[in-house]
C-alpha positions as CSV (number, residue, x, y, z in Angstrom):
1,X,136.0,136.1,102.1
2,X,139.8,136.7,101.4
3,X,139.8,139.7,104.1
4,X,138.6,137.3,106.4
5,X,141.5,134.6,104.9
6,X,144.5,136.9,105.4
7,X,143.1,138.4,108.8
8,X,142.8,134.1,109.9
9,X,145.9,133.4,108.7
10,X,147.6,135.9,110.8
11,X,145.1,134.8,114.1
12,X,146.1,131.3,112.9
13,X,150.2,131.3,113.5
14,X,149.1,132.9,117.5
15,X,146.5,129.4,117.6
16,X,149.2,127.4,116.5
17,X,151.7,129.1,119.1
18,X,149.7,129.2,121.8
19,X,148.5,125.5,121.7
20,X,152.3,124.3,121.5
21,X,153.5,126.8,124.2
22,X,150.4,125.2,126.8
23,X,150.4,121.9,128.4
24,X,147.6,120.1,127.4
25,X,144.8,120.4,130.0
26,X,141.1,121.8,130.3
27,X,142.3,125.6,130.2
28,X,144.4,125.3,127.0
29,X,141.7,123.3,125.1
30,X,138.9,126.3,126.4
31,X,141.8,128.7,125.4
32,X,142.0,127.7,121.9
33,X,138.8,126.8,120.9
34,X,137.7,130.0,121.8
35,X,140.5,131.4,119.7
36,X,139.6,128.8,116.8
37,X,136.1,130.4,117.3
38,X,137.8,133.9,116.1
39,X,138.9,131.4,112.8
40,X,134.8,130.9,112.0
41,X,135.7,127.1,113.7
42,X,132.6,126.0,115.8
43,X,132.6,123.2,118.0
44,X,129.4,121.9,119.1
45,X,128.4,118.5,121.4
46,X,125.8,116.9,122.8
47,X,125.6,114.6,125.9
48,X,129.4,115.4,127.2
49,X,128.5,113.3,130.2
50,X,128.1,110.0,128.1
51,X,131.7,110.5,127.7
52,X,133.3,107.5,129.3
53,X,136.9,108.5,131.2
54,X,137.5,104.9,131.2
55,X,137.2,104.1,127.2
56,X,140.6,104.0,125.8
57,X,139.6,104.1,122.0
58,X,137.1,106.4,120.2
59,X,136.1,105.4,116.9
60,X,134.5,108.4,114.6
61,X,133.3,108.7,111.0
62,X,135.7,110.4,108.8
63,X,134.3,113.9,107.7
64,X,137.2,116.5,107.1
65,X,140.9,116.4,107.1
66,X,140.7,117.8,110.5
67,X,138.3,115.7,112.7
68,X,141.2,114.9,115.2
69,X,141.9,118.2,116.1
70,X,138.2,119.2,116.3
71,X,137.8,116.4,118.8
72,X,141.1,117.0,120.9
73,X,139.6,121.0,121.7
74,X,136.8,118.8,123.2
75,X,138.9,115.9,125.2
76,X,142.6,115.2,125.3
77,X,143.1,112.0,122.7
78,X,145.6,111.4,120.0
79,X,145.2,110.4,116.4
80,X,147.8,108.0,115.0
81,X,149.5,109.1,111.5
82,X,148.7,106.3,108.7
83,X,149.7,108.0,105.9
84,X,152.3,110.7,105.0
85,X,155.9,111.4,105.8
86,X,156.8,111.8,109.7
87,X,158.1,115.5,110.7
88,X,157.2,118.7,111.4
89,X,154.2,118.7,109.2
90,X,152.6,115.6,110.7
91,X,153.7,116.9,114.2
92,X,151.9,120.4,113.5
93,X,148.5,118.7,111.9
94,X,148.8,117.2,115.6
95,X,148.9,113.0,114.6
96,X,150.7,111.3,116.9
97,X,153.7,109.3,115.3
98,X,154.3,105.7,116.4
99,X,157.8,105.0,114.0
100,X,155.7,102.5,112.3
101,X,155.8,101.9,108.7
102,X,155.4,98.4,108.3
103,X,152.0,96.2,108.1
104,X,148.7,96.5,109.7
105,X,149.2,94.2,112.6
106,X,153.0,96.2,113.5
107,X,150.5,99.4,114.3
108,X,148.2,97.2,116.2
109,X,150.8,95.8,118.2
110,X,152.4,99.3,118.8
111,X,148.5,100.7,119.6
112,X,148.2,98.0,122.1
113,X,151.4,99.0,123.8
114,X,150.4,102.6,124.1
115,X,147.1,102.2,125.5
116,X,148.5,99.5,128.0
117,X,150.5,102.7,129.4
118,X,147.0,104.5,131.4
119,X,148.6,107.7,131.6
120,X,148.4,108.4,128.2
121,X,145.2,109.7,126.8
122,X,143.2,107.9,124.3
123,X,143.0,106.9,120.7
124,X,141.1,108.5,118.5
125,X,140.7,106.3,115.4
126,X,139.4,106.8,111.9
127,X,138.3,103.3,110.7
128,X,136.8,104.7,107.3
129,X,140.5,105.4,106.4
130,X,139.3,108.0,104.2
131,X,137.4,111.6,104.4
132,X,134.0,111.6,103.0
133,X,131.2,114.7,103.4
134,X,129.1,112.5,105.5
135,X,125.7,112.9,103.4
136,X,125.1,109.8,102.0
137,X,126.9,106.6,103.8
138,X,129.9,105.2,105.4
139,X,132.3,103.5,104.1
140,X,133.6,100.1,104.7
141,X,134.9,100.0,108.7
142,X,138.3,98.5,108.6
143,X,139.0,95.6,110.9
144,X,142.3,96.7,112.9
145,X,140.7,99.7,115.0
146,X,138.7,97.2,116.4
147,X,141.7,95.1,116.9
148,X,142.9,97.4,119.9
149,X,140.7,96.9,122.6
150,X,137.6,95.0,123.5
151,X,135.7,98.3,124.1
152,X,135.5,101.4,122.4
153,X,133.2,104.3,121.9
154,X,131.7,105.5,118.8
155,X,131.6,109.2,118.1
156,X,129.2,110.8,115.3
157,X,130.6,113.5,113.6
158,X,128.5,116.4,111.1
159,X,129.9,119.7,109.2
160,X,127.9,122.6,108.3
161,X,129.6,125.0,106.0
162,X,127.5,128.1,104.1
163,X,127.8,128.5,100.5
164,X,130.9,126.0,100.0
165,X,130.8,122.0,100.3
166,X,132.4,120.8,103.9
167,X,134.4,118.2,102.4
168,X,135.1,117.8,98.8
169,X,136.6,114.5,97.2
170,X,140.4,114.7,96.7
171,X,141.2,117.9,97.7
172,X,144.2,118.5,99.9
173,X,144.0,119.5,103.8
174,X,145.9,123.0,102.5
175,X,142.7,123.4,100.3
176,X,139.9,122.6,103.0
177,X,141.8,125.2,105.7
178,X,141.8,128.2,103.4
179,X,138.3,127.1,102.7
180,X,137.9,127.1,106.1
181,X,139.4,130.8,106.7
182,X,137.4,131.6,104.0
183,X,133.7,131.4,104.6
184,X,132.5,133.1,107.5
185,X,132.0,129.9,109.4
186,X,131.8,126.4,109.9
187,X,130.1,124.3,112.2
188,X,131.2,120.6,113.7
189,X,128.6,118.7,115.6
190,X,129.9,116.3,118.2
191,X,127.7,113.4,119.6
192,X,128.9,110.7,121.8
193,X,127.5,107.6,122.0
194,X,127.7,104.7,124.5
195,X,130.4,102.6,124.7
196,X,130.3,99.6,123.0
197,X,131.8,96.2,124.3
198,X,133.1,93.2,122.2
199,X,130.7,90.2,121.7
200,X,132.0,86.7,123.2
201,X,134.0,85.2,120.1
202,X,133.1,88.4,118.5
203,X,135.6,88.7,115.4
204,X,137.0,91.8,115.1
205,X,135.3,92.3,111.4
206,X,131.3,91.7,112.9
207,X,132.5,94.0,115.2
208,X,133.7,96.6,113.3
209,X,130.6,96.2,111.0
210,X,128.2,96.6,114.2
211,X,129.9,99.5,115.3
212,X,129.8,100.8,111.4
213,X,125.6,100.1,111.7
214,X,125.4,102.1,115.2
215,X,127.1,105.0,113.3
216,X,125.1,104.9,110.5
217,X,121.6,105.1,112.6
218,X,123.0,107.7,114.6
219,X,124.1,110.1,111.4
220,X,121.4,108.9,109.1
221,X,122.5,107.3,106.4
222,X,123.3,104.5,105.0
223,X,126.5,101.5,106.1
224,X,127.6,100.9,102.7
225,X,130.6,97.9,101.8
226,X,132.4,100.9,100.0
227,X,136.5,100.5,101.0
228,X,138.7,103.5,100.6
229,X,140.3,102.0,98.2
230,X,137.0,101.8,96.1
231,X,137.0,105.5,96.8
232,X,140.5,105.7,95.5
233,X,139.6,103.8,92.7
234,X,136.8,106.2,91.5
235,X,138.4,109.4,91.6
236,X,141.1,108.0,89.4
237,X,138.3,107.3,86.9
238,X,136.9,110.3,87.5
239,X,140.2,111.9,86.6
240,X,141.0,109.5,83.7
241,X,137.2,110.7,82.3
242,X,138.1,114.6,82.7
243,X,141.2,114.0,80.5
244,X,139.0,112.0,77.3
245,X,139.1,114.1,74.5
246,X,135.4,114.5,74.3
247,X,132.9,117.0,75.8
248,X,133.1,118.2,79.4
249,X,131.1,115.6,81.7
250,X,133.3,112.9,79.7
251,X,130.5,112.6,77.3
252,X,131.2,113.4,73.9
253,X,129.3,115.9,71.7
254,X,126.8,114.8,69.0
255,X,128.1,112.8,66.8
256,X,128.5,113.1,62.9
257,X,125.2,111.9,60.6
258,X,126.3,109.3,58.0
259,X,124.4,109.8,54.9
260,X,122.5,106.1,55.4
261,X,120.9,107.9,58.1
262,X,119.3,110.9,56.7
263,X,116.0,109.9,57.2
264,X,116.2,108.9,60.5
265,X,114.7,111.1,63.5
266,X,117.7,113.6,64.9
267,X,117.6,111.3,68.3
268,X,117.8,108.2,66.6
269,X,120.9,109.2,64.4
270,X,122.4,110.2,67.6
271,X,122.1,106.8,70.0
272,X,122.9,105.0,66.8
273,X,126.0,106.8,65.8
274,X,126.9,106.5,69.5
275,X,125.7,102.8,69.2
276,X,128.5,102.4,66.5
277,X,131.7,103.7,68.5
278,X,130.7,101.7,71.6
279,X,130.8,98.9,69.3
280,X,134.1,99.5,67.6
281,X,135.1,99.3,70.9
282,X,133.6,96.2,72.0
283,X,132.5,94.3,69.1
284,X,131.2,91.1,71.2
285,X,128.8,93.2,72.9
286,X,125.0,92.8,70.8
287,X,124.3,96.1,69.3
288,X,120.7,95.7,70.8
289,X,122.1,95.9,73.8
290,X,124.6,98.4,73.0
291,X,121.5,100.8,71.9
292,X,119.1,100.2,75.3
293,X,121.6,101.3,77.7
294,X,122.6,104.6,75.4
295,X,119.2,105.0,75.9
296,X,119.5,105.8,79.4
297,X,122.9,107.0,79.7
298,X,123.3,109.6,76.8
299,X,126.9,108.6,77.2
300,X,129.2,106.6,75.7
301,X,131.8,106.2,77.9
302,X,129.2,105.4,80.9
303,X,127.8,102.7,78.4
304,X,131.5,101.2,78.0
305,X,132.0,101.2,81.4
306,X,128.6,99.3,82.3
307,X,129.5,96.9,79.7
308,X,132.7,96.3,81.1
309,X,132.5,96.2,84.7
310,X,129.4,93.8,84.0
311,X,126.5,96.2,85.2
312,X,124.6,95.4,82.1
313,X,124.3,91.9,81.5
314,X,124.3,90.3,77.8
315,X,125.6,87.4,75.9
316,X,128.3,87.8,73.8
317,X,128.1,87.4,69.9
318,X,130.0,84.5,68.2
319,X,133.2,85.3,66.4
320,X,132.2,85.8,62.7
321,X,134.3,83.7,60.2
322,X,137.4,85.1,58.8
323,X,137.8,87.9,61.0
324,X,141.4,88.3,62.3
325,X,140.9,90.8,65.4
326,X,140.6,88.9,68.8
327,X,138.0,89.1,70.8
328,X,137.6,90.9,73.7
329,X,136.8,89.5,77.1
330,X,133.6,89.4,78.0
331,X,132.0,91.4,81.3
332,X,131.6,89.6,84.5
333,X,128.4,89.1,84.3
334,X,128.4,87.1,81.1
335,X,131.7,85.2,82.8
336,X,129.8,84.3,85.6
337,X,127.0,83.1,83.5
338,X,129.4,80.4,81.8
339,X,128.3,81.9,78.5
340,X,132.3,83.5,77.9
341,X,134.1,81.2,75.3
342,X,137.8,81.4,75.6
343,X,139.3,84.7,74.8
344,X,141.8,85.0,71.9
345,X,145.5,85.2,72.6
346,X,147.2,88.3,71.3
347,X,149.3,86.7,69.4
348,X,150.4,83.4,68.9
349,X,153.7,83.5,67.7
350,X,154.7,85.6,70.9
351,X,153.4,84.0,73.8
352,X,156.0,80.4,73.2
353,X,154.8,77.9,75.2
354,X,158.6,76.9,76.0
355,X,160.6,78.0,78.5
356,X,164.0,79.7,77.3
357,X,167.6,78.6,78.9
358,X,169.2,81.4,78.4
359,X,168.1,84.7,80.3
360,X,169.0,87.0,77.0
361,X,166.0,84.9,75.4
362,X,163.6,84.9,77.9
363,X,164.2,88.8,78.0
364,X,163.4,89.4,74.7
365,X,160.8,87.0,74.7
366,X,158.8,89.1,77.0
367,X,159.8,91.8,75.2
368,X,157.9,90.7,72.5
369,X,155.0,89.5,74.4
370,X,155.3,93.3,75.8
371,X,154.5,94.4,72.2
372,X,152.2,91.9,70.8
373,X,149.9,93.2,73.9
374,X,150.0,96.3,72.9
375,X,149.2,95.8,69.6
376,X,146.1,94.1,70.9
377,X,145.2,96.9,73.3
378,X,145.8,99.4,70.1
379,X,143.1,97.2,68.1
């Protein structure tokens, strides 16, 4: 593996040359794909005659960081940049820059201009918005791609990589090429579909989800309402869980016996100890509850979570007499149930219910909001 990754790296500065020094046309794209072929990057596709010259926009899943170009050694189309700074890099990774960095509806305006112009080739757009390995679902299709035109066609998209994963979650496009230089091959599957035209009075969201459905049949799996930024969302938690001080996995080890519990089978000391820290941290949560889910999970951070993000529905306890730390909100389910009683205010004396003249006071009374929130988040 790392002969072949020096030896590609080398073949891969003459690819790069030779596909800038070319104009683009059916001998440079046989050209380099044959050369990208030398790089263990196969290109496969089936049907090229349902290829439609007249379609302006092709919409594909979202496999690797380098669909576009896998695409473009198949049929001249560009790739707008979304995301990153414009410059040589962007230019070299072969997006197409537009000078937009404004809203949504600024690059569908500008996309609308450039495909109004039929000498230029056509877009190639990624509505996922993010790279995924393909083998489970899609994610949510954003709405704008389908904002363009009234007719695009989808394109299905599959990697096969030996011995190493295709795609991995939140790994750079630096990583996935010397991953690709790396193993002795890897193989992208092209199939193009029909075209599909816009509905009369057809929004441009039930047509993106229709196109989403067509793509999931076609690959296999399942059209989930998963957003990129759901995605983005989960590897920071991901992340946030590899950094707990606790056992790898995010789960911590097992826990210390307290001497009440001697008698008690080994597994039953363990979910209740674990029982016990879920509810120091929420002590509204029944500890009934609290126990049946550790039974499934093994894990109390995965238990906190559930209970939090309203996965495991409960009622919450009353407030027992006399105790002076405030009561945590409850989960969404519980909210939603119109079982949640009012949640206690940090603290009292900080949050005034006046509003300060002056601007010094006003400072520092948010100042000391600041703090009495944090005291609350420390309890």
């Amino acid at each position: 593996g790392l002969c072949l990754l020096v030896l590609r790296l080398f073949i891969g500065v003459h690819v790069f040359l030779v596909s800038c020094a070319l104009p683009d046309s059916v001998l440079r794209r046989f050209i380099v794909r044959v050369m990208c072929s030398v790089l263990g990057l196969f290109v496969r596709q089936n049907d090229p005659r349902l290829r439609d010259a007249s379609v302006r926009v092709y919409i594909a899943n979202h496999v690797t960081q380098f669909d576009h170009n896998v695409i473009n050694l198949l049929t001249s189309c560009n790739t707008p940049a979304l995301n990153g700074a414009p410059g040589f890099i962007c230019w070299s990774r072969g997006f197409m820059e537009l000078g937009v960095t404004g809203s949504r509806a600024e690059l569908v305006d500008s996309l609308k201009v450039y495909s109004s112009h039929r000498g230029n080739p056509p877009l190639l757009l990624f509505p996922e918005e993010a790279a995924t390995n393909g083998r489970a679902g899609l994610l949510r299709f954003s709405s704008w791609p389908f904002s363009v035109l009234d007719v695009v066609q989808p394109v299905a998209l599959q990697v096969q990589r030996p011995l190493i994963t295709a795609s991995v979650a939140d790994s750079s496009w630096v990583t996935e090429l010397l991953w690709t230089f790396f193993v002795p091959f890897t193989v992208y599957q092209v199939r193009w579909m029909p075209s599909v035209p816009r509905r009369a009075e057809e929004l441009s969201e039930d047509f993106a989800l229709r196109v989403q459905e067509l793509l999931a049949v076609e690959l296999g799996v399942v059209s989930t309402r998963l957003t990129a930024a759901d995605r983005t969302e989960h590897m920071k938690r991901l992340r946030h869980t590899s950094l707990l001080p606790f056992a790898p996995g995010g789960c911590p080890g097992p826990p210390r016996v307290a001497p009440s519990l001697a008698g008690v089978a080994p597994e039953d000391v363990r979910v209740t100890a674990m029982a016990q820290r879920v509810k120091e941290v929420l002590p509204h949560v029944p500890l009934e509850v609290i126990r049946t889910d550790l039974a499934q999970t093994r894990c109390v951070d995965t238990t906190i979570a559930n209970l939090l993000e309203g996965r495991v529905p409960f009622f919450p306890e009353s407030e027992e007499a006399g105790t002076d730390v405030p009561a945590p909100a409850a989960s969404p389910a519980a909210a939603a149930a119109g079982t949640q009683g009012s949640v206690a205010v940090p603290s009292a004396k900080a949050a005034t219910k006046l509003f300060a003249r002056s601007p010094v006071e006003r400072h520092l009374s948010l100042q000391e909001r600041k703090r009495a929130l944090y005291d609350y988040a420390r309890r």
